[in-house]
C-alpha positions in Angstrom: 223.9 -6.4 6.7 225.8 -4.8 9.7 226.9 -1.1 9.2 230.0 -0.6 9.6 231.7 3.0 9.9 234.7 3.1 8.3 237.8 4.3 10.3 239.7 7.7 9.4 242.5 6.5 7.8 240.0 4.6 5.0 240.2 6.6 1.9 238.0 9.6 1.3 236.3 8.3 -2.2 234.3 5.2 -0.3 230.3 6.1 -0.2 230.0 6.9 3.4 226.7 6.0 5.8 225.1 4.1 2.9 224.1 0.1 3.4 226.7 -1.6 1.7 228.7 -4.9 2.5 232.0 -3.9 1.3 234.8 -4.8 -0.3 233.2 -8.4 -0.7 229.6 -7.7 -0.9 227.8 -9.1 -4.5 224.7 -9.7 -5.7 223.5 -13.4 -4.0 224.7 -11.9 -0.4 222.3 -9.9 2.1 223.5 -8.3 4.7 222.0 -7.9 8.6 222.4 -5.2 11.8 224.4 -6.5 14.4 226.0 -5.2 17.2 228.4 -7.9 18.5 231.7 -7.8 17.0 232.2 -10.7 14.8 234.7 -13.6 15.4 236.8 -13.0 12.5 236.6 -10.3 9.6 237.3 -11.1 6.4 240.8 -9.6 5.6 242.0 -5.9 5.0 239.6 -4.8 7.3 240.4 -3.2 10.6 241.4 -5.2 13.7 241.2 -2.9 16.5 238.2 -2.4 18.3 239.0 1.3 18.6 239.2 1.9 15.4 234.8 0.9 15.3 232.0 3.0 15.5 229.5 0.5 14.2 230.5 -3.0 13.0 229.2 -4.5 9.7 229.3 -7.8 7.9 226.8 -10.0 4.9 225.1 -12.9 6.4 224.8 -15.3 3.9 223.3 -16.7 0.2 220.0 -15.8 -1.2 217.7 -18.9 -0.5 216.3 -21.1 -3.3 213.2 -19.8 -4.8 214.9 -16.5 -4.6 217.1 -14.1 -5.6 219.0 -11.2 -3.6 220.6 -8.4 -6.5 223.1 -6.0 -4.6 222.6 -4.8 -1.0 219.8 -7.4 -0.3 218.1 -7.5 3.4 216.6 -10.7 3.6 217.3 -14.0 2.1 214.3 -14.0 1.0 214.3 -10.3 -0.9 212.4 -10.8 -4.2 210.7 -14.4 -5.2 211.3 -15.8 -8.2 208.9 -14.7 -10.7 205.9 -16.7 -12.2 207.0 -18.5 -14.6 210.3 -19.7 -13.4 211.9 -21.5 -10.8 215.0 -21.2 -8.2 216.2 -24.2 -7.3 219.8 -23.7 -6.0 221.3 -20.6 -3.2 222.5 -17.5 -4.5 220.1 -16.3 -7.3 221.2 -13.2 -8.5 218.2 -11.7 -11.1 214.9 -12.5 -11.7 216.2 -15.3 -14.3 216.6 -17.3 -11.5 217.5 -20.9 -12.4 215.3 -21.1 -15.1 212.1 -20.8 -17.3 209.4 -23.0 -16.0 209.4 -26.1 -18.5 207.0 -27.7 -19.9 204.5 -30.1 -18.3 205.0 -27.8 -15.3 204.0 -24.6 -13.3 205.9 -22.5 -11.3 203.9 -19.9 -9.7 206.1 -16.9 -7.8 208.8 -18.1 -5.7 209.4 -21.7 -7.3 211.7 -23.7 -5.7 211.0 -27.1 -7.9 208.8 -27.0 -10.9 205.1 -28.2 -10.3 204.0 -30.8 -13.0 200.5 -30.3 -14.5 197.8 -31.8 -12.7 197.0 -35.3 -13.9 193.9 -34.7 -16.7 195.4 -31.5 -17.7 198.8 -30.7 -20.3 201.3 -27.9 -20.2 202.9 -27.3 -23.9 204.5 -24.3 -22.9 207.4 -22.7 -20.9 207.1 -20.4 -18.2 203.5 -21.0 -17.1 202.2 -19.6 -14.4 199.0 -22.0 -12.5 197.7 -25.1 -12.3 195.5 -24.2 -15.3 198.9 -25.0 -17.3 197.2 -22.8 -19.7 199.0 -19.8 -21.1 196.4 -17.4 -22.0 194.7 -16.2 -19.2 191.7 -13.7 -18.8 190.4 -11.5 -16.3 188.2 -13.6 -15.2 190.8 -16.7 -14.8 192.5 -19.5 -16.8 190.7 -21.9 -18.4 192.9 -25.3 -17.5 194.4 -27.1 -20.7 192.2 -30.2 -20.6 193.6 -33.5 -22.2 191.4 -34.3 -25.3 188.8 -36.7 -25.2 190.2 -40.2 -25.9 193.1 -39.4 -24.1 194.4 -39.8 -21.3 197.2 -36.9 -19.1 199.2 -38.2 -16.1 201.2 -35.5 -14.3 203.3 -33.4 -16.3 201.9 -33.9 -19.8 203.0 -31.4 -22.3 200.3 -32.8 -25.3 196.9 -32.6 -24.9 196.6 -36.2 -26.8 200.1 -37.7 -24.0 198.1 -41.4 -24.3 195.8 -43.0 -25.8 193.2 -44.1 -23.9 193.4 -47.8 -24.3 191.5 -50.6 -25.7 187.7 -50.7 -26.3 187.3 -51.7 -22.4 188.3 -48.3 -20.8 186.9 -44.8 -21.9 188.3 -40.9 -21.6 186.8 -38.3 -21.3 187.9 -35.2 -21.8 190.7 -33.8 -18.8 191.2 -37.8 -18.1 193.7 -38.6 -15.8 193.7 -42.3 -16.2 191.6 -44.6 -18.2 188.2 -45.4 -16.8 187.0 -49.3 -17.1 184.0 -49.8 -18.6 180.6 -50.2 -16.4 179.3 -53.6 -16.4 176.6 -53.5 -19.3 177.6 -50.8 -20.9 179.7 -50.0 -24.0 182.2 -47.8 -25.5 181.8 -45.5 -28.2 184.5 -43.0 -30.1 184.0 -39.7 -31.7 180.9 -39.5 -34.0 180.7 -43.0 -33.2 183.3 -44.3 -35.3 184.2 -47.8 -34.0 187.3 -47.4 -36.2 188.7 -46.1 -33.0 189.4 -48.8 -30.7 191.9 -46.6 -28.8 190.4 -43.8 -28.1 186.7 -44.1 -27.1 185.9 -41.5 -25.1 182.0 -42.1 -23.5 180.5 -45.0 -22.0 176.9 -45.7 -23.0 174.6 -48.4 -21.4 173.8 -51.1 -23.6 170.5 -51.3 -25.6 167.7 -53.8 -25.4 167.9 -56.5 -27.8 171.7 -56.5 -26.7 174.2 -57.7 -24.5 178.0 -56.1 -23.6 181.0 -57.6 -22.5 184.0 -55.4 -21.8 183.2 -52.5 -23.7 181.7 -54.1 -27.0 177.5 -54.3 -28.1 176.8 -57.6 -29.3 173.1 -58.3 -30.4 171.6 -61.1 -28.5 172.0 -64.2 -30.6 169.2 -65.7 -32.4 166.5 -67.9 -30.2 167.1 -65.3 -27.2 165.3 -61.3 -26.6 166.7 -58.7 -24.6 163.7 -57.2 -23.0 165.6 -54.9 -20.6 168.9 -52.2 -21.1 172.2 -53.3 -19.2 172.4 -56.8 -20.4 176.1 -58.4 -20.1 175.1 -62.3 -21.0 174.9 -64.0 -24.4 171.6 -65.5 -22.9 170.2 -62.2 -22.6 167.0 -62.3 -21.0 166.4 -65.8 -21.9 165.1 -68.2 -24.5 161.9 -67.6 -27.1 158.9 -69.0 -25.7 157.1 -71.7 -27.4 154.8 -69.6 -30.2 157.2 -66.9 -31.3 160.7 -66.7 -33.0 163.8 -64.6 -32.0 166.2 -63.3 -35.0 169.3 -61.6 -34.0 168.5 -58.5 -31.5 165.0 -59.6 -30.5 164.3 -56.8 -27.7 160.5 -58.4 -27.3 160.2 -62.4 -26.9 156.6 -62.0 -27.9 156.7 -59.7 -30.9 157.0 -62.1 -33.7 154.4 -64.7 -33.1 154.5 -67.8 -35.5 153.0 -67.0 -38.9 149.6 -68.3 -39.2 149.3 -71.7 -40.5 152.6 -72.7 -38.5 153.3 -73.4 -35.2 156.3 -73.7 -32.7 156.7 -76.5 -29.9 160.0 -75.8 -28.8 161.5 -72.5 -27.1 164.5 -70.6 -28.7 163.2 -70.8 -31.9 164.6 -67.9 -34.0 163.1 -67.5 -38.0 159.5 -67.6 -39.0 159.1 -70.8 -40.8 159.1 -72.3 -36.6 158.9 -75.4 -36.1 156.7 -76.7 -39.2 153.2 -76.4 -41.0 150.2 -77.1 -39.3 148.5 -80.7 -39.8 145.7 -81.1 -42.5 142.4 -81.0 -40.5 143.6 -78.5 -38.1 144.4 -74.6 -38.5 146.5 -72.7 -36.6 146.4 -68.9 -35.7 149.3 -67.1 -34.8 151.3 -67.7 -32.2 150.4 -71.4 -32.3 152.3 -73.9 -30.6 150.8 -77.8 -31.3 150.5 -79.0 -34.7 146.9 -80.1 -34.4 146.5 -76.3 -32.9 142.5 -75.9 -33.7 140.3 -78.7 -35.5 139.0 -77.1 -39.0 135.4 -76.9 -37.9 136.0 -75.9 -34.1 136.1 -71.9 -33.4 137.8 -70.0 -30.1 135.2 -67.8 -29.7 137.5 -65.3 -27.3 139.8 -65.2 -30.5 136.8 -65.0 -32.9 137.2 -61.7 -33.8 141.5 -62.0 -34.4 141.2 -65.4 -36.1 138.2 -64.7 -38.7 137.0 -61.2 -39.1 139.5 -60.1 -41.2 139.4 -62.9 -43.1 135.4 -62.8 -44.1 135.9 -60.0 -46.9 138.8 -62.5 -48.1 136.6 -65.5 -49.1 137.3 -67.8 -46.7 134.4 -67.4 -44.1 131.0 -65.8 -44.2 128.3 -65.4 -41.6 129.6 -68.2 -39.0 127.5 -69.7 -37.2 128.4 -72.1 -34.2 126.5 -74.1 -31.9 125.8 -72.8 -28.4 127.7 -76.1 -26.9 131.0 -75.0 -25.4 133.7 -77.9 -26.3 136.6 -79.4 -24.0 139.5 -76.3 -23.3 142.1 -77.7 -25.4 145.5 -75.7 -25.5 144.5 -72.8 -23.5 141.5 -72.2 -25.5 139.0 -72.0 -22.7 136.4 -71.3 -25.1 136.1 -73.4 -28.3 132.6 -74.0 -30.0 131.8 -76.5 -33.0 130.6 -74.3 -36.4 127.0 -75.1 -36.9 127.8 -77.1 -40.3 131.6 -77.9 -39.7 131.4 -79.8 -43.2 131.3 -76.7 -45.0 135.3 -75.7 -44.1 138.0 -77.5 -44.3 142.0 -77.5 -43.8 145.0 -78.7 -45.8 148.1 -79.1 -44.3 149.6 -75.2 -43.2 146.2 -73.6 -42.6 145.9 -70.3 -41.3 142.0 -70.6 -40.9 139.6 -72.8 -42.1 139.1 -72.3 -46.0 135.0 -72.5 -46.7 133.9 -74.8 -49.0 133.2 -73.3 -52.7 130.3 -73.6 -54.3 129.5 -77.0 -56.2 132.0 -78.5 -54.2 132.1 -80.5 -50.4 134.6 -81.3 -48.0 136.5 -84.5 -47.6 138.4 -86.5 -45.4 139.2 -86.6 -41.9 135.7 -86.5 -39.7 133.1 -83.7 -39.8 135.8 -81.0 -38.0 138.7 -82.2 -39.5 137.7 -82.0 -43.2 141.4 -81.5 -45.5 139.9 -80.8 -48.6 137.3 -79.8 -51.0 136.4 -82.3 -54.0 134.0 -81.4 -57.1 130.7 -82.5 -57.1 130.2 -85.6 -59.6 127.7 -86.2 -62.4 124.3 -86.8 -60.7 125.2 -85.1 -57.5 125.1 -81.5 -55.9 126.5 -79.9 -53.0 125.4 -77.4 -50.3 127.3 -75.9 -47.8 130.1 -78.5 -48.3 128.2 -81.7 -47.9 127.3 -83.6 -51.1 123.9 -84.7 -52.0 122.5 -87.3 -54.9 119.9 -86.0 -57.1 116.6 -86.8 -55.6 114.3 -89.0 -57.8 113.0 -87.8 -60.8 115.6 -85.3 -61.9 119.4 -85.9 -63.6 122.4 -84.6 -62.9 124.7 -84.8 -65.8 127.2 -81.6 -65.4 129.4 -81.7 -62.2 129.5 -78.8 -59.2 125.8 -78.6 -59.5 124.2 -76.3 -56.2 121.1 -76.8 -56.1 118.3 -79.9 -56.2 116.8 -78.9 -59.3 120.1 -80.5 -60.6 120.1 -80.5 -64.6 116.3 -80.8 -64.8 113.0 -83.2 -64.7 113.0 -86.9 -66.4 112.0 -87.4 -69.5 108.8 -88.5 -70.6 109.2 -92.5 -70.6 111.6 -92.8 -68.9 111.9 -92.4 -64.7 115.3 -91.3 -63.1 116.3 -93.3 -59.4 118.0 -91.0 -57.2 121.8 -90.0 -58.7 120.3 -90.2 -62.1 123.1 -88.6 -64.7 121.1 -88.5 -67.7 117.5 -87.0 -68.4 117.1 -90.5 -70.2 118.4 -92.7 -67.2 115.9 -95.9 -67.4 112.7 -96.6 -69.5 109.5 -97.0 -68.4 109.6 -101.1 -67.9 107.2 -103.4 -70.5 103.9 -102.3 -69.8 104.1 -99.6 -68.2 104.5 -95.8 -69.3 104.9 -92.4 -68.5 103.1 -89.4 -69.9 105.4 -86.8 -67.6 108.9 -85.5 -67.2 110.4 -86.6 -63.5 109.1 -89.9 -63.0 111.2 -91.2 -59.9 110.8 -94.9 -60.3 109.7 -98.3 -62.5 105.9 -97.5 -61.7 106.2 -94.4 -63.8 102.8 -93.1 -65.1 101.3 -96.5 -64.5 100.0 -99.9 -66.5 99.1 -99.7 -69.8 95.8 -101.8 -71.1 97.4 -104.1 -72.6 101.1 -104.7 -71.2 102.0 -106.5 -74.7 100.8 -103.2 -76.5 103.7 -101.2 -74.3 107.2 -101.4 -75.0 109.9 -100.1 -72.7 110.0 -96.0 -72.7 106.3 -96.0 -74.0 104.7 -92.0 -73.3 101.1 -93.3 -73.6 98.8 -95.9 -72.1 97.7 -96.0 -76.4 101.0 -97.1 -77.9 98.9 -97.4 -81.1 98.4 -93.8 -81.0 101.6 -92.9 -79.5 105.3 -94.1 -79.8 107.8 -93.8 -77.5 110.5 -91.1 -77.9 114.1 -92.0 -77.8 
């Protein structure tokens, strides 16, 4: 502002010596010093150089961000306040153009309102920072984060502006932009809701047993395992291996072996029944994969202990004993060994492990390691350790699943029992001949009588006179 005296002749009542910029001065001018006199003047004012002591004038409009009240210096006086903004010349007060709006800042000075940093919201006027948060501490503002599940591009005035998107992209909270989802991973919502598709807000890395395409956790289909985290293929980590079946989500190919008394020949295999039962003749342990796995009276003896000992106390096998032979490897079974009586086990079709004989009964069918069954001794027989045995000479058998060689007992007197006799009574001493004992084995029986006419068949005594024979 130039300060201009006035001349004599200017009228008394005019504040004299003081900086004003009169009679046009207003608030939105500033005035500035200068000694040069002026091209022009506005009008009324004095003409003649004479008539100056000092020359005065305002320079111009307040700038923008600004605002100059009465008898302003400098163009730039008094900034804006926080809060609001001055966007055109010639501010007057510290209203200035207006209150900050929302979705922006205006710190002091504010030419043009300053959105919210992308991430961030403003739902207020007249804020102050970048924060875009209106209450404030000594310590700082905490900024106005968008929500989690949400995304804020510049300017936002809610912290929920977007949605994050679909179940591909994640936000976390003070997201500026949704953020694709990592290859193998998935997306999960608040309290891991899937309900909300839109607004997942975390990425987590996908599980074994699955696999994850663009966001989503699928299990890995039956006849596959997902043995390692980050999977992003339906084949997962690959197929089942012969032996052992897959459900849905199998993180372990080999955790679920074949049951016992099945096998499975193919891979990919995914429920426990496999691929079918084992043949009769053959068992097969767990994890098998050949129909014909193990013959009935063959033992692994590496396996010996998995196959059998918990079995014993189950009345299948008892006190093994194998040969010291060492068979062909068959199967990967580097170490198979025949049972010392093979007869005395055998294997329907779906054996787990060799089933042992019972008593009064022996194995049949197939060869001497391949037995499939167990059939009841008959009349005049007994069995031992699964094989069957006629009674010897001399002694009957007449009740079936007999043990022992005693069988039902001796002969009778007159009478001599070949071997597999059934009855006590089997066949008579011939004509001639007799027998004064119990268990005579054949025709001879106790030997000739005196007179062969004076024996008849079944005659007890070399005197028949004396002595009948017994029926």
């Amino acid at each position: 502002m130039l300060f201009i005296r006035q001349p004599s002749s200017q009228p008394s009542g005019k504040p004299t010596g003081q900086p004003t910029c009169q009679p046009t001065a207003s608030p939105s001018l500033y005035g500035a010093v200068n000694t040069n006199r002026p091209s022009s003047m506005p009008t009324g004012y004095p003409t003649k150089q004479s008539d100056y002591e000092y020359k005065f004038y305002c320079s111009g409009l307040c700038s923008p961000g600004h605002y100059c009240p009465s008898n302003s210096s400098s163009s730039t006086q008094i900034p804006c306040p926080p809060g609001t903004y001055g966007l055109e010349e010639g501010l007057k007060d510290e209203k200035c153009t207006d209150v900050c709006p929302m979705g922006h800042y205006c710190p002091a000075g504010t030419v043009h309102p300053i959105k919210c940093p992308a991430g961030t919201f403003g739902n207020s006027t007249g804020l102050i920072s970048a924060s875009c948060n209106k209450e404030c501490f000594e310590s700082g503002c905490d900024a106005s984060y968008c929500e989690e599940g949400y995304y804020c591009p510049e300017g936002s005035i809610s912290s929920r502006e977007r949605e994050c998107g679909d179940v591909s992209v994640y936000c976390p909270t003070g997201s500026s932009q949704p953020i694709p989802v990592s290859t193998g991973y998935y997306t999960v919502s608040y309290n891991g809701n899937d309900e909300y598709v839109n607004t997942r807000i975390a990425q987590k890395i996908c599980e074994k047993g699955h696999f994850c395409v663009d966001g989503v956790k699928y299990a890995c289909p039956f006849g596959t395992y997902g043995d390692e985290e980050e999977l992003s293929s339906d084949s997962c980590s690959g197929l089942c291996p012969k032996g052992y079946y897959c459900p849905t989500g199998t993180y372990n190919g080999t955790i679920n072996r074949c049951p016992a008394g099945r096998y499975g020949s193919s891979t990919g295999l995914y429920t426990s029944t496999c691929t079918d039962i084992c043949d009769e003749g053959y068992y097969c342990p767990e994890g098998s994969t050949h129909s014909n796995e193990i013959e009935c009276g063959v033992v692994s003896m590496n396996d010996f202990d998995f196959h059998f000992k918990h079995s014993i106390n189950s009345g299948y096998l008892s006190d093994i004993k194998t040969k010291n032979t060492f068979l062909a490897p068959r199967y990967g079974y580097t170490s198979l060994v025949s049972l010392s009586n093979p007869n005395n086990v055998y294997c329907p079709a779906g054996s787990a492990i060799p089933i042992l004989c019972s008593n009064g009964y022996y194995s049949s069918g197939g060869n001497r390691t391949t037995r499939v069954t167990q059939v009841a001794c008959p009349i005049g027989t007994y069995c031992v350790d699964g094989i069957i045995y006629d009674c010897p000479a001399g002694r009957y058998g007449r009740d079936e699943k007999l043990i022992t060689p005693e069988c039902s007992g001796l002969c009778q007197k007159g009478y001599y029992c070949p071997i597999g006799s059934t009855t006590r009574v089997q066949v008579p001493c011939p004509l001639g001949r007799y027998g004064d004992k119990e268990g005579l084995a054949n025709s001879l029986c106790s030997g000739p009588c005196n007179n062969p006419l004076d024996c008849p068949a079944g005659s007890t005594s070399a005197y028949p006179s004396i002595l009948k024979p017994s029926f």
